[in-house]
N, CA, C and O atoms as CSV, one atom per row, in Angstrom:
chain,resi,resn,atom,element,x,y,z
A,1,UNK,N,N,72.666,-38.073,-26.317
A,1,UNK,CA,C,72.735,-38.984,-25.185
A,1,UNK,C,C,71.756,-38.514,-24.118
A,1,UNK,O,O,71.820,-37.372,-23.662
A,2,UNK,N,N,70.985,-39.272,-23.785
A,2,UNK,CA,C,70.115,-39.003,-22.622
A,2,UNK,C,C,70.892,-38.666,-21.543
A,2,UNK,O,O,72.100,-38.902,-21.545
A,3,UNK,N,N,70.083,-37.906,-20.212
A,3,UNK,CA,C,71.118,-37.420,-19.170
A,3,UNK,C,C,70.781,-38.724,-17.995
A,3,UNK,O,O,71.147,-38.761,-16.820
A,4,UNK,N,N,69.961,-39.749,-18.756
A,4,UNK,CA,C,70.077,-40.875,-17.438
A,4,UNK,C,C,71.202,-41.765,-17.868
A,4,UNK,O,O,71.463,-42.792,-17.242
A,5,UNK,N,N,71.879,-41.381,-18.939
A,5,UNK,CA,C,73.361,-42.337,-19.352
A,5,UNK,C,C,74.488,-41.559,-19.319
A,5,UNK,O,O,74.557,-40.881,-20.344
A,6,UNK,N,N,75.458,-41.365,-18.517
A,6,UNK,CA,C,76.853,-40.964,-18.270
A,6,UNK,C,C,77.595,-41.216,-18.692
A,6,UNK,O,O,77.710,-42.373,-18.288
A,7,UNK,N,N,78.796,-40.953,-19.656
A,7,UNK,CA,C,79.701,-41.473,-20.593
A,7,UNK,C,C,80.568,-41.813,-18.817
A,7,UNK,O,O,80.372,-41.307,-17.712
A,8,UNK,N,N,81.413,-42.758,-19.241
A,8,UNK,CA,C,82.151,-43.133,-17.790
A,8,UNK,C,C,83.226,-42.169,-17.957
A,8,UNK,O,O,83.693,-41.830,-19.045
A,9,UNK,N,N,83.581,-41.761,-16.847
A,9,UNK,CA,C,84.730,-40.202,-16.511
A,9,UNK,C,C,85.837,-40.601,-17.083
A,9,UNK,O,O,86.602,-39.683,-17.378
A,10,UNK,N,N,86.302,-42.036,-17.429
A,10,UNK,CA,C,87.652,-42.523,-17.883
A,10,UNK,C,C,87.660,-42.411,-19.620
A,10,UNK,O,O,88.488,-42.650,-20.499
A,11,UNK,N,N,86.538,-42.010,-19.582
A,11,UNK,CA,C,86.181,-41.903,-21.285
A,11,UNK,C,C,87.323,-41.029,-22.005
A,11,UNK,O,O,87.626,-40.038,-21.340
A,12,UNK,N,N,87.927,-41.152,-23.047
A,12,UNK,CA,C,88.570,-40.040,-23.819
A,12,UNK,C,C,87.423,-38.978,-23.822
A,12,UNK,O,O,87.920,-37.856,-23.919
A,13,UNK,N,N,86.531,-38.956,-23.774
A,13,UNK,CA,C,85.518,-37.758,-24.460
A,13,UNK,C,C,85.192,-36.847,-23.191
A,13,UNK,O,O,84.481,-35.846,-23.281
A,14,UNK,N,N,85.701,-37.227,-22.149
A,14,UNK,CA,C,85.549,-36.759,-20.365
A,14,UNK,C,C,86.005,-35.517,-20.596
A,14,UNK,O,O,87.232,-35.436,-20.655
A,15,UNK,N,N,85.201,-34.205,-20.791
A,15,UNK,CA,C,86.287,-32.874,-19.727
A,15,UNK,C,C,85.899,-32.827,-18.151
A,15,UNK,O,O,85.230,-31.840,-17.846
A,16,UNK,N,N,86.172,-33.627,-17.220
A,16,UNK,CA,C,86.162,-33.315,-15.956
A,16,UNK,C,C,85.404,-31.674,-15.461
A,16,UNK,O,O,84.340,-31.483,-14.872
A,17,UNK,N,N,86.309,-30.783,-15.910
A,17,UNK,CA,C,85.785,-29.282,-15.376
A,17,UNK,C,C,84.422,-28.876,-15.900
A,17,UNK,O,O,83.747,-28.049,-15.287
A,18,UNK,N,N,83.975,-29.486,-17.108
A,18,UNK,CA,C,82.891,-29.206,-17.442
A,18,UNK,C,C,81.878,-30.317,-17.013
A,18,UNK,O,O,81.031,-30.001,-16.177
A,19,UNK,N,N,81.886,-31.451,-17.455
A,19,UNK,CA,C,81.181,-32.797,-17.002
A,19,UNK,C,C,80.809,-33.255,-15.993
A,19,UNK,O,O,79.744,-33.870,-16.050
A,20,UNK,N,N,81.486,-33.159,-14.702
A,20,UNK,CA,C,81.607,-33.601,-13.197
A,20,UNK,C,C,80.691,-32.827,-12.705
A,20,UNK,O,O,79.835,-33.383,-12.017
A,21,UNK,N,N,80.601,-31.383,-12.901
A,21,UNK,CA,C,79.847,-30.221,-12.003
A,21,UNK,C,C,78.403,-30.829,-12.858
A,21,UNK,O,O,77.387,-30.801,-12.164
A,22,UNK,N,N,78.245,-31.327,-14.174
A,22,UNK,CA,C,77.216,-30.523,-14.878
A,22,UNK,C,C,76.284,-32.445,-14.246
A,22,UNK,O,O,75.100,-32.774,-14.317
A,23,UNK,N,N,77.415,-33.177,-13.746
A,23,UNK,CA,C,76.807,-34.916,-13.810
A,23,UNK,C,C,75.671,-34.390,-12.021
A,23,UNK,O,O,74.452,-34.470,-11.874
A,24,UNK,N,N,76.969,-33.798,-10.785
A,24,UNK,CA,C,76.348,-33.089,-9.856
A,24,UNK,C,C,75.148,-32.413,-9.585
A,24,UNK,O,O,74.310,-32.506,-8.689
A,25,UNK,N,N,75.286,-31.642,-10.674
A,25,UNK,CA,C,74.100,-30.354,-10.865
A,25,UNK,C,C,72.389,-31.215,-11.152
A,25,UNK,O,O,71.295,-30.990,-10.635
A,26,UNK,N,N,72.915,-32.452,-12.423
A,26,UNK,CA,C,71.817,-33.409,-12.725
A,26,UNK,C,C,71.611,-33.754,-11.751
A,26,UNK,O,O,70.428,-33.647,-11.429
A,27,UNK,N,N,72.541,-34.345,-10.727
A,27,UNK,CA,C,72.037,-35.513,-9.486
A,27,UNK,C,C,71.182,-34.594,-8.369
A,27,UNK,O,O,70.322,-35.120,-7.663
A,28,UNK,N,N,71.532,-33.060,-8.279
A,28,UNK,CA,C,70.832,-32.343,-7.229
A,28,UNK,C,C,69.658,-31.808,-8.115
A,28,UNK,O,O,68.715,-31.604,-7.350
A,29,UNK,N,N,69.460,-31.628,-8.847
A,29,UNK,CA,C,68.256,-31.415,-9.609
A,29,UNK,C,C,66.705,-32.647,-9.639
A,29,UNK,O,O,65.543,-32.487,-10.014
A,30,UNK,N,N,67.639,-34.134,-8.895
A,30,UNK,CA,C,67.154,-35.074,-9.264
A,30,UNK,C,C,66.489,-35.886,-10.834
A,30,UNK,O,O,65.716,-36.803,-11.110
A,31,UNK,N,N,67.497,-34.713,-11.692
A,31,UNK,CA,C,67.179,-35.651,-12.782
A,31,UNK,C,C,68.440,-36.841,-13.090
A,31,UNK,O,O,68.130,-37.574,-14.029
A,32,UNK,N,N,69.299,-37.040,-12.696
A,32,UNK,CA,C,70.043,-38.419,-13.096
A,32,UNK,C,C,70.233,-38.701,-11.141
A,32,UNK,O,O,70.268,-37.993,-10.135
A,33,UNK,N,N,70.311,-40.189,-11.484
A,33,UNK,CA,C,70.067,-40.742,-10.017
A,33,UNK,C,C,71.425,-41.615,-10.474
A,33,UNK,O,O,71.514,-42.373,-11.440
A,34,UNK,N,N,72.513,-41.258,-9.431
A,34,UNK,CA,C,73.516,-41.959,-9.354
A,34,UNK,C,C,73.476,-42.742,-8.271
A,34,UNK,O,O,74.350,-43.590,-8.454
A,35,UNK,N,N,72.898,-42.949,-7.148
A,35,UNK,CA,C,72.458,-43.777,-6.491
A,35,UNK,C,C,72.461,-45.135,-6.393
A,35,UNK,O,O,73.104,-45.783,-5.567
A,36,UNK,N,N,71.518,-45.697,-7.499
A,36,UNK,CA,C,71.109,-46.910,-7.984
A,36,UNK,C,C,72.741,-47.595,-8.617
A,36,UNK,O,O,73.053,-48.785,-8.628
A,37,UNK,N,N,73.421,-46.644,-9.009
A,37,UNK,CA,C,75.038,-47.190,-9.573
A,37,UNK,C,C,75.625,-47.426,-8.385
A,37,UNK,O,O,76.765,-47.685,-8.771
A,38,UNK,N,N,75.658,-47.538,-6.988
A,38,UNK,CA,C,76.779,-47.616,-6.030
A,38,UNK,C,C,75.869,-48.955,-5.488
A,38,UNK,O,O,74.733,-48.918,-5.014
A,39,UNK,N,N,76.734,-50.148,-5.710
A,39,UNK,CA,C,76.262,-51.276,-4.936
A,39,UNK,C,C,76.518,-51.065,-3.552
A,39,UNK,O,O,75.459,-51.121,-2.925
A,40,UNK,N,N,77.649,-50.811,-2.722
A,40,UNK,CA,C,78.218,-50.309,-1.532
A,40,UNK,C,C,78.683,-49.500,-1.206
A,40,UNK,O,O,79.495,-48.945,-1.947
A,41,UNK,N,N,78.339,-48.875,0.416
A,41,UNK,CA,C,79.246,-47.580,0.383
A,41,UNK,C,C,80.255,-48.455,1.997
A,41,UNK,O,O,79.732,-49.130,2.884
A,42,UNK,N,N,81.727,-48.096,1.855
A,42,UNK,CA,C,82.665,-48.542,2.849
A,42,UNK,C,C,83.184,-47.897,3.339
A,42,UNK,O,O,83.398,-46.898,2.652
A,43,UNK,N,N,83.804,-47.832,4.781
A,43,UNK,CA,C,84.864,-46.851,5.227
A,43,UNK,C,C,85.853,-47.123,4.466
A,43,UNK,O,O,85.784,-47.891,3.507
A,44,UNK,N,N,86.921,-46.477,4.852
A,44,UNK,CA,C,88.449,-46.787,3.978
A,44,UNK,C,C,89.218,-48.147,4.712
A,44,UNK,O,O,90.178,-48.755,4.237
A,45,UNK,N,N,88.450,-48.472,6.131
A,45,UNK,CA,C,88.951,-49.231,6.565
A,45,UNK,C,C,88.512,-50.802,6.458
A,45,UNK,O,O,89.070,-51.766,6.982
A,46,UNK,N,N,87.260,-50.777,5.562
A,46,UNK,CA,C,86.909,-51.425,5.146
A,46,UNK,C,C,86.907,-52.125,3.413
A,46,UNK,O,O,86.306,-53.043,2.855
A,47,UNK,N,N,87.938,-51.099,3.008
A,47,UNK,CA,C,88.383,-51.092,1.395
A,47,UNK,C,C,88.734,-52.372,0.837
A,47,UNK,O,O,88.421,-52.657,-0.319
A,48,UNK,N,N,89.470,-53.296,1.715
A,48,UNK,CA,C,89.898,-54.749,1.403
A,48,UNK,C,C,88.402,-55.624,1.110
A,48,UNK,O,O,88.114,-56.144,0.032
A,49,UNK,N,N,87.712,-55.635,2.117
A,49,UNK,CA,C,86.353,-56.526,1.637
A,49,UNK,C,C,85.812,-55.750,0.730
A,49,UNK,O,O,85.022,-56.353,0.002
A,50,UNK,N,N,86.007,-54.125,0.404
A,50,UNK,CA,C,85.090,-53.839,-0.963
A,50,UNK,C,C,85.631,-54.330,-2.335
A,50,UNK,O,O,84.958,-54.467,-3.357
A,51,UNK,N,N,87.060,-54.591,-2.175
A,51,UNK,CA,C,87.286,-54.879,-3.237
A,51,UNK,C,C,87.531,-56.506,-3.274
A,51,UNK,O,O,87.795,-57.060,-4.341
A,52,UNK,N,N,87.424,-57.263,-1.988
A,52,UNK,CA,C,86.897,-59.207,-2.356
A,52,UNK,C,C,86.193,-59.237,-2.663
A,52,UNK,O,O,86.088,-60.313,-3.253
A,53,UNK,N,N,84.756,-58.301,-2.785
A,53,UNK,CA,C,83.574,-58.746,-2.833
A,53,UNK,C,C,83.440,-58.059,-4.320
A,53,UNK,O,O,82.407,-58.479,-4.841
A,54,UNK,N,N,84.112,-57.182,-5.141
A,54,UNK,CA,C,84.210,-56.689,-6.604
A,54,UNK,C,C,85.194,-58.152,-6.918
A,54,UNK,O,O,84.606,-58.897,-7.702
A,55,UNK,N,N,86.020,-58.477,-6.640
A,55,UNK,CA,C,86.587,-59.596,-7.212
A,55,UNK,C,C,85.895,-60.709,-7.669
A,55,UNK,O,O,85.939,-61.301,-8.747
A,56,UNK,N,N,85.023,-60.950,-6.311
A,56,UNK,CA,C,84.139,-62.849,-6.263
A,56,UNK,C,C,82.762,-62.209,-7.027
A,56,UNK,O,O,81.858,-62.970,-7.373
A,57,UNK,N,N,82.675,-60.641,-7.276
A,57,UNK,CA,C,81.522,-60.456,-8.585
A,57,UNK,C,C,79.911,-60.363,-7.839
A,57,UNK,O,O,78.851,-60.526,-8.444
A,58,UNK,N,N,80.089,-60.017,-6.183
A,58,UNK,CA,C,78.852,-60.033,-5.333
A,58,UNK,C,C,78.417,-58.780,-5.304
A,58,UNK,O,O,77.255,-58.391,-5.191
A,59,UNK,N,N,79.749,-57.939,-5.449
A,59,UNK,CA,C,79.216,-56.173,-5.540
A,59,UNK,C,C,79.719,-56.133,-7.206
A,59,UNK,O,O,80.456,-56.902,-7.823
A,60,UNK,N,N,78.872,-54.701,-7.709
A,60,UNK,CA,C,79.476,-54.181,-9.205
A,60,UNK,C,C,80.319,-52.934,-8.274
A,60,UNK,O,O,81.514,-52.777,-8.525
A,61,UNK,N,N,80.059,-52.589,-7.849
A,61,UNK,CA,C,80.437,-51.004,-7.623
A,61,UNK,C,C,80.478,-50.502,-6.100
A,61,UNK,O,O,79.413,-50.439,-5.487
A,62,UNK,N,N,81.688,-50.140,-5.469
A,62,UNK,CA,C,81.864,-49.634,-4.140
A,62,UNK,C,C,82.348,-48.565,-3.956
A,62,UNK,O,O,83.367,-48.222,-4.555
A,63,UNK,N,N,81.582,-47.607,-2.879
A,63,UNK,CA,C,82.377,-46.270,-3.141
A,63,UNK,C,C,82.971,-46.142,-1.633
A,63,UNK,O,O,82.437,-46.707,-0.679
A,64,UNK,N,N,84.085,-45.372,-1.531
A,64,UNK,CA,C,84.817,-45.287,-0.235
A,64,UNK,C,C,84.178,-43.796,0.442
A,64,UNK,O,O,84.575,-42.755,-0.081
A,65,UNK,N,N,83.165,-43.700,1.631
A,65,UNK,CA,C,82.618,-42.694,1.746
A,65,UNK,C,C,83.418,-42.009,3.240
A,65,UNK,O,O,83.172,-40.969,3.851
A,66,UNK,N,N,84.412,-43.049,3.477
A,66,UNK,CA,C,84.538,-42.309,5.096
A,66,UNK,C,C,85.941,-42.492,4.948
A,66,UNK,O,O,86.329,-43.367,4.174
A,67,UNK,N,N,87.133,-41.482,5.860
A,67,UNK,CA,C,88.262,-41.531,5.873
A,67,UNK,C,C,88.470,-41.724,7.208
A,67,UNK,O,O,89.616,-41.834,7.644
């Protein structure tokens, strides 16, 4: 598997303790760009429109960056 394709973390094949650090390590190395995967970034207080707008299919992907 190339390291610009990520098995998704929900995968049966996921070890978290090994995988997560090693997906990190790629992204600060700048060889895998997870970036381009986050359509939006929202506060938490803004979590309701991230997820109308994953519903009506305008965003793929929102990440909750602020508490």
């Amino acid at each position: 598997m190339p390291f610009g394709s990520p098995l998704s973390v929900r995968s049966p094949g996921c070890d978290f303790k090994r995988d997560i650090p090693m997906y990190a390590e790629l992204h600060l190395q700048g060889r895998l760009n997870l970036d381009d995967l986050v359509s939006k970034t929202v506060a938490l207080r803004e979590v309701n429109d991230g997820y109308a707008a994953l519903k009506d299919g305008s965003l793929t992907r929102v990440v909750v960056t602020s508490f």
